[in-house]
C-alpha positions as CSV (number, residue, x, y, z in Angstrom):
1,X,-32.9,9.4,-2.2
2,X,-32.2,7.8,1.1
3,X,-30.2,9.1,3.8
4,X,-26.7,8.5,4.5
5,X,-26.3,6.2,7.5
6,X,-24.8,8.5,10.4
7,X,-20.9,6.8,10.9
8,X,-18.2,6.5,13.3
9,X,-16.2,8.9,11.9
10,X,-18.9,11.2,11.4
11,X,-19.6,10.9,15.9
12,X,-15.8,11.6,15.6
13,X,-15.9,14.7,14.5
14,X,-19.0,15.9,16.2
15,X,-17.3,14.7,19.2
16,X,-13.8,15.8,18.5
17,X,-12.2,12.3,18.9
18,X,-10.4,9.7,16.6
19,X,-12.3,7.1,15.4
20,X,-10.9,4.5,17.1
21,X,-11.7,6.1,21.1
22,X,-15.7,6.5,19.3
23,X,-15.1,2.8,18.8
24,X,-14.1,1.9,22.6
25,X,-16.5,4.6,24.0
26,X,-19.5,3.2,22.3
27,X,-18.9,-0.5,23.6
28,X,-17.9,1.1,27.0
29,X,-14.0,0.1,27.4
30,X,-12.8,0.9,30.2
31,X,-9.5,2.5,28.9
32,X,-12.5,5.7,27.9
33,X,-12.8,8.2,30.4
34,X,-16.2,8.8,31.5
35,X,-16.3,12.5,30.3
36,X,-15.3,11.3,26.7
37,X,-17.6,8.5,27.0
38,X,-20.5,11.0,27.3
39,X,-19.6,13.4,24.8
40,X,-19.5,10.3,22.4
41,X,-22.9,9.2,23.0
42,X,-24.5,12.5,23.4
43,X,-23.3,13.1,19.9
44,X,-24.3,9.2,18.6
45,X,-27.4,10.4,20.0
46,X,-27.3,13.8,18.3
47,X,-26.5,12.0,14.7
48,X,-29.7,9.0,15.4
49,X,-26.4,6.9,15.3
50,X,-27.8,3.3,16.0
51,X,-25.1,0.5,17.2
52,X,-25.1,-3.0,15.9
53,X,-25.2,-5.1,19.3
54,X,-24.4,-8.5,17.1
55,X,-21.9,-7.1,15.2
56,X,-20.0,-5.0,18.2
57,X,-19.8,-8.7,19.9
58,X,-18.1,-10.2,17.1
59,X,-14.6,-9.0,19.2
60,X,-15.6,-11.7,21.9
61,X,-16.5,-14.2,20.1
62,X,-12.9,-14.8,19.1
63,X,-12.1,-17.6,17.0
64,X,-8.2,-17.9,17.0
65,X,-8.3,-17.0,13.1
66,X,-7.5,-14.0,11.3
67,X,-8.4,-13.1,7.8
68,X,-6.1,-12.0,4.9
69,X,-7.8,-10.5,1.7
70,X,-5.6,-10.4,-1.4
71,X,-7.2,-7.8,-4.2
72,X,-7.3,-9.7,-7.3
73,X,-5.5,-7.3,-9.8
74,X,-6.1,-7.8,-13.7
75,X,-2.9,-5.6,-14.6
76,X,-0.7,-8.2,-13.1
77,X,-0.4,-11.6,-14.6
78,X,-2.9,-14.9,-14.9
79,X,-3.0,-15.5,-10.9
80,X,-4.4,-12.0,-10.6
81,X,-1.8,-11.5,-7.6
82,X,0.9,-8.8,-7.6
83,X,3.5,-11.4,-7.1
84,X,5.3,-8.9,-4.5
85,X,2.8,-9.9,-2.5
86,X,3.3,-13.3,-2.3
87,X,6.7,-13.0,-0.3
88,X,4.2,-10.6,2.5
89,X,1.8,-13.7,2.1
90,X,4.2,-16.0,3.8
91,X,5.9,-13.8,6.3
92,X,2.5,-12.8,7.3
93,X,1.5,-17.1,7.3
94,X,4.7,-17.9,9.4
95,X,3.9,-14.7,11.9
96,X,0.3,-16.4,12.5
97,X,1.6,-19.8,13.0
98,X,4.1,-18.5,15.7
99,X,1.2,-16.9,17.3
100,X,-1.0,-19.2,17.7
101,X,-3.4,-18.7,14.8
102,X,-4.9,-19.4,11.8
103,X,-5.1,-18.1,8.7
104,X,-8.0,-17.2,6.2
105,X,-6.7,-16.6,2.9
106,X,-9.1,-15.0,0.1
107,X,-9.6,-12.7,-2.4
108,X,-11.5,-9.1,-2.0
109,X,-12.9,-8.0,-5.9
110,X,-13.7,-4.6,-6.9
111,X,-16.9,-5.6,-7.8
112,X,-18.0,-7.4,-5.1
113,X,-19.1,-6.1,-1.4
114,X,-16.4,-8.2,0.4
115,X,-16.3,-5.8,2.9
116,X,-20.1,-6.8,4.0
117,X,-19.0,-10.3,3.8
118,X,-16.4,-10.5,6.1
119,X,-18.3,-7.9,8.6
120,X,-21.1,-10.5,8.7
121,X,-19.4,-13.9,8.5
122,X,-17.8,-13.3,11.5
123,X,-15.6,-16.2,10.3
124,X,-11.8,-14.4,11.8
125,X,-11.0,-11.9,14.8
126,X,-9.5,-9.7,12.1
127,X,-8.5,-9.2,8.8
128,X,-5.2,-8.0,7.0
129,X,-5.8,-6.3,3.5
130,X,-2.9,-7.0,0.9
131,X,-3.8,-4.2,-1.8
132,X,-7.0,-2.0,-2.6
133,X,-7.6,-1.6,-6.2
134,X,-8.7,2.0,-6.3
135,X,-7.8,4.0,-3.0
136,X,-10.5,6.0,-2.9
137,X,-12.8,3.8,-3.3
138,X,-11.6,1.0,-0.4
139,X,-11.5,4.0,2.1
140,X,-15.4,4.2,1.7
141,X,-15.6,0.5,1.7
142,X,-13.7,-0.1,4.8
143,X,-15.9,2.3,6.8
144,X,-18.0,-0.3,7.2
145,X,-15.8,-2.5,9.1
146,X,-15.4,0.5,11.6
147,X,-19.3,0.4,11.7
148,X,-19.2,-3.4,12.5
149,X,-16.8,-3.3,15.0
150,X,-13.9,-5.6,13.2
151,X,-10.7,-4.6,13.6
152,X,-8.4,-4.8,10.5
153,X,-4.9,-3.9,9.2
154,X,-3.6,-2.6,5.1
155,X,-0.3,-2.6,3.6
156,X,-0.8,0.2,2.1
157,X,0.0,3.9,2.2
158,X,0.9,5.5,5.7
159,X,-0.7,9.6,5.1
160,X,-1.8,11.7,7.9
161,X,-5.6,11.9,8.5
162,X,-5.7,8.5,6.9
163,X,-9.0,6.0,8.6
164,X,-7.9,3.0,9.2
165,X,-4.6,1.3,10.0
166,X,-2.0,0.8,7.5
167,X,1.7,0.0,7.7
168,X,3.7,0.5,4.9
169,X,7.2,1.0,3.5
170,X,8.9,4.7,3.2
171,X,8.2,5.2,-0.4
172,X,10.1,8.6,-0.2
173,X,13.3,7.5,1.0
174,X,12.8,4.4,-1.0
175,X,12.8,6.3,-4.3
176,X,15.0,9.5,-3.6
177,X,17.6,6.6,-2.4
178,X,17.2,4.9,-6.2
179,X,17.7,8.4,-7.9
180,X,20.3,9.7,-5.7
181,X,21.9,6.5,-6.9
182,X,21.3,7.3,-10.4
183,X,23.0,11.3,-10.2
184,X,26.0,10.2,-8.0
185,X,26.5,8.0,-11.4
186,X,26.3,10.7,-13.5
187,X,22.7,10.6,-14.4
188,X,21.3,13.6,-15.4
189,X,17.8,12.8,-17.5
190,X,15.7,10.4,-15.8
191,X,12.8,9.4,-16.7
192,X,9.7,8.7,-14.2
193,X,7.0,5.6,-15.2
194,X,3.8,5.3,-12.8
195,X,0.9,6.2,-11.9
196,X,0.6,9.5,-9.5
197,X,-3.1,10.2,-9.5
198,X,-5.2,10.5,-6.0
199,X,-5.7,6.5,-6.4
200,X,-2.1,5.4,-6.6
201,X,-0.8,6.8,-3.0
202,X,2.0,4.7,-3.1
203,X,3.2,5.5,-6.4
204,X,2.7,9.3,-5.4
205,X,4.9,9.4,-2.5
206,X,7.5,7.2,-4.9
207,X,7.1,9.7,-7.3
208,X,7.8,12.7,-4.3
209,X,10.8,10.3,-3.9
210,X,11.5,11.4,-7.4
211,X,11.5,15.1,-7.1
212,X,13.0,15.3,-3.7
213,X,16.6,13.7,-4.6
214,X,16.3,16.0,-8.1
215,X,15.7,19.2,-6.1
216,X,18.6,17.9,-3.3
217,X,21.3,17.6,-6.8
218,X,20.1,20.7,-7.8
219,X,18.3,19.5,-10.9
220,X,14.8,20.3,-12.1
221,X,12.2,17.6,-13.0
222,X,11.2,17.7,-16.5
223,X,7.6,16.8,-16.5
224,X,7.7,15.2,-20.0
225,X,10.3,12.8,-18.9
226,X,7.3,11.2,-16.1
227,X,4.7,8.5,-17.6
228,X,1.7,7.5,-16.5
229,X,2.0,3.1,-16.0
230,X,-0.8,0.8,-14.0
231,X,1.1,-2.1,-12.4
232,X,2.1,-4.7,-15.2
233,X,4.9,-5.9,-17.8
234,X,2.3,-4.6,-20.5
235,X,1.9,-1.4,-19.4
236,X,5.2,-0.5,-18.5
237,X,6.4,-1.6,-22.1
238,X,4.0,0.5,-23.5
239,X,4.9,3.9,-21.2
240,X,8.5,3.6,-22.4
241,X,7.6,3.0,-26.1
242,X,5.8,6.5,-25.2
243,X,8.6,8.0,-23.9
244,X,11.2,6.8,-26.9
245,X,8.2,8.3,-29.2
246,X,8.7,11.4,-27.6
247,X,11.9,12.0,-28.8
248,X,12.9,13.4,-25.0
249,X,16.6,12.8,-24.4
250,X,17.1,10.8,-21.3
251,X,19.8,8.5,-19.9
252,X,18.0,6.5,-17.1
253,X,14.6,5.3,-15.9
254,X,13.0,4.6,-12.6
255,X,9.6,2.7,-12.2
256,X,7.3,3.5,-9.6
257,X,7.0,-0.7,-9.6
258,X,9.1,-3.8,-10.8
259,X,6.5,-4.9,-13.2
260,X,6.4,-1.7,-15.1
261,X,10.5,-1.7,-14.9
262,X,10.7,-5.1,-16.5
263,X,8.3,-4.1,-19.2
264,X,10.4,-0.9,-19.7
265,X,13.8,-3.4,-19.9
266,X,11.6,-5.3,-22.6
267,X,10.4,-1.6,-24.6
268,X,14.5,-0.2,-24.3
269,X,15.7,-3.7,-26.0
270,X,12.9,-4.0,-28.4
271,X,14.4,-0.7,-29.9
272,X,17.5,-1.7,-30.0
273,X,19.0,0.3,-26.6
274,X,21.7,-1.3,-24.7
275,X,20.9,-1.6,-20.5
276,X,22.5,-0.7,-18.9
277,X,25.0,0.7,-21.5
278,X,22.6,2.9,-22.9
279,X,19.5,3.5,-20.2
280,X,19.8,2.7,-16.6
281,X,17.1,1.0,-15.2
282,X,15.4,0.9,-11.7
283,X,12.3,-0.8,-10.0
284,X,10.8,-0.8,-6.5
285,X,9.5,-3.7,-4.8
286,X,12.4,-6.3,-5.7
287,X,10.1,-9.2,-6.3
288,X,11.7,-12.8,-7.0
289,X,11.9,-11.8,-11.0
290,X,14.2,-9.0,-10.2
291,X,17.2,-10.7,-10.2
292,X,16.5,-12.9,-13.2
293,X,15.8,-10.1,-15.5
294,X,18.7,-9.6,-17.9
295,X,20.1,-7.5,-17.1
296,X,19.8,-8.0,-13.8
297,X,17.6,-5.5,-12.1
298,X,18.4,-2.9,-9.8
299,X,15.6,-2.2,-7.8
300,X,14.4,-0.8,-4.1
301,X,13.7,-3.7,-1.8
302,X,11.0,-3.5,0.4
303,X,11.2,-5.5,3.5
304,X,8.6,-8.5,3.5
305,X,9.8,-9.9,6.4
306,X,9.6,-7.1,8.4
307,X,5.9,-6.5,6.8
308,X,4.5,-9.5,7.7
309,X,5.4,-9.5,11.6
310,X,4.5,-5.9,11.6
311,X,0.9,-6.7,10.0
312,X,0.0,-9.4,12.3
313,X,1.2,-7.9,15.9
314,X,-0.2,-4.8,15.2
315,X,-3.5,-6.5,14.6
316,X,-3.1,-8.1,17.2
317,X,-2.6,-5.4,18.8
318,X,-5.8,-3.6,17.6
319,X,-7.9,-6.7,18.8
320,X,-6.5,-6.4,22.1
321,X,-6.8,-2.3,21.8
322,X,-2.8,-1.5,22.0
323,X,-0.8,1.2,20.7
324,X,0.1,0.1,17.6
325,X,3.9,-0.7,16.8
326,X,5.8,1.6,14.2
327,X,3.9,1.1,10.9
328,X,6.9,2.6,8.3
329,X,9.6,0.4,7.4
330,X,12.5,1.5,5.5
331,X,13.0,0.9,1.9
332,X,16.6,-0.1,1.0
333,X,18.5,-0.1,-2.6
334,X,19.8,-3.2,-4.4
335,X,22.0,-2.6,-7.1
336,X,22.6,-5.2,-9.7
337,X,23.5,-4.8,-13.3
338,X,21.0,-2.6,-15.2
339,X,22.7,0.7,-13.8
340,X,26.1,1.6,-14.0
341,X,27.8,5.0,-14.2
342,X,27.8,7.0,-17.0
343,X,30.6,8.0,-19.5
């Protein structure tokens, strides 16, 4: 089996920097003292590291263009876009065009080795990711962008340790705000729909949301009342068809995403429950179908606008090597009619 190619991260922690200061030392920026500088290369040196001269260029070569992947998700409807994406898809168009610049609009696959693509096309200064499929899996493809030098922005999850750059919304306060909502109502049995696993980092922290605004009431989590759901109407109709087969009493349910709360709103119906006289209903995201649902849906609202600027300056940012700009934005509640108080 052949070896694993030494990486930038790997230097970093030989060298006890961040990736990103391996980065500047290794093309020589002068923001790099000289003393880190050399313990970088010594340890480059130590791991056989070998730089890619072509591809650590790419960053002058600019061509006034940056690049923004969408992940093509099967879950989610026939245009294999998470349509909450959509609204960061034209904040993030009208941030470029203010700036100056154009945009590249494609799609990255799970099958496919986009991230080779783009790091040899050299066709944008730098790319914004809009989704990742399976987390895991896109933090091992996007090393490869570190080795090639290209700078590049997620909206995504915002965890310590994290490589990369991501910018994000606060799923916590997002979600405890949404429950918190739900018990000052009188809500005492509510139900959790989404997946929490290791690949879902957003839904997890949602889900943390969740707990923290039980614990805060008092209240303890009852771990049949939580679901797993991927991210469409399908499956969240057929998590809350689970939970009504259950038998588990509860009086309200939260989804870790509006697609799977719209699906739920379809599942409660179906069986002949009243929303929100029977079941209150949340979401997260509150994508343009929110508010047509009937009920109306109440859901967390995550600030596209806000996304947008934030993904392009702080690539920019990046490209021009920057502090970056705060990269958590705060989630705020809309209530409409599927939630009322109890009794």
């Amino acid at each position: 089996m052949r070896a694993k190619r030494p990486t930038s991260f790997d230097i970093a922690e030989l060298a006890g920097v961040s990736q990103s200061t391996v980065s500047r030392a290794l093309r020589r920026d002068s923001m790099v003292s000289e003393d880190t500088r050399l313990k970088v290369e010594q340890a480059a040196r130590a791991l056989n590291y070998k730089v890619d001269v072509n591809a650590r260029n790419l960053r002058s070569q600019r061509t006034n263009t940056l690049a923004l992947l969408l992940y093509e998700d099967p879950g989610t409807s026939e245009s294999l876009i998470n349509p909450f994406f959509l609204s960061i898809l034209g904040s993030v168009t009208r941030a470029c065009a203010k700036r100056g610049y154009d945009l590249l609009i494609s799609f990255q696959q799970s099958s496919n080795d986009w991230h080779a693509d783009y790091a040899a096309s050299k066709r944008a200064d730098g790319i914004i990711f809009l989704g990742y499929g399976d987390y895991t899996s896109y933090l091992d493809k996007i090393s490869s962008l570190d080795e090639a030098g290209i700078q590049y922005i997620t909206w995504g999850p915002v965890l310590p340790g994290q490589p990369g750059h991501f910018i994000g919304s606060d799923n916590v306060q997002g979600m405890a705000e949404a429950v918190s909502h739900l018990i000052a109502m009188g809500h005492r049995r509510i139900a959790f729909l989404g997946d929490i696993s290791e690949n879902c980092p957003e839904y997890r922290d949602r889900h943390q949301g969740y707990l923290k605004a039980l614990a805060a009431a008092g209240l303890s989590a009852d771990p049949t009342l939580r679901l797993d759901s991927q991210t469409s109407e399908e499956a969240g109709h057929a998590a809350a068809m689970r939970l009504l087969d259950s038998g588990q009493p509860f009086d309200a349910v939260v989804a870790a995403c509006d697609l799977v709360a719209i699906g739920a709103l379809h599942a409660l119906r179906d069986r002949g429950l009243s929303v929100p006289g029977d079941v209150s209903v949340i979401g997260f995201d509150d994508i343009q179908a929110a508010s047509y649902t009937n009920p109306p849906l109440t859901t967390v609202r995550q600030d596209t606008v806000a996304a947008g600027e934030l993904l392009v300056e702080n690539l920019l940012r990046l490209m021009n090597d920057q502090m970056l700009d705060r990269t958590i934005i705060p989630a705020k509640l809309v209530v409409r009619g599927s939630t009322r108080r109890r009794g």
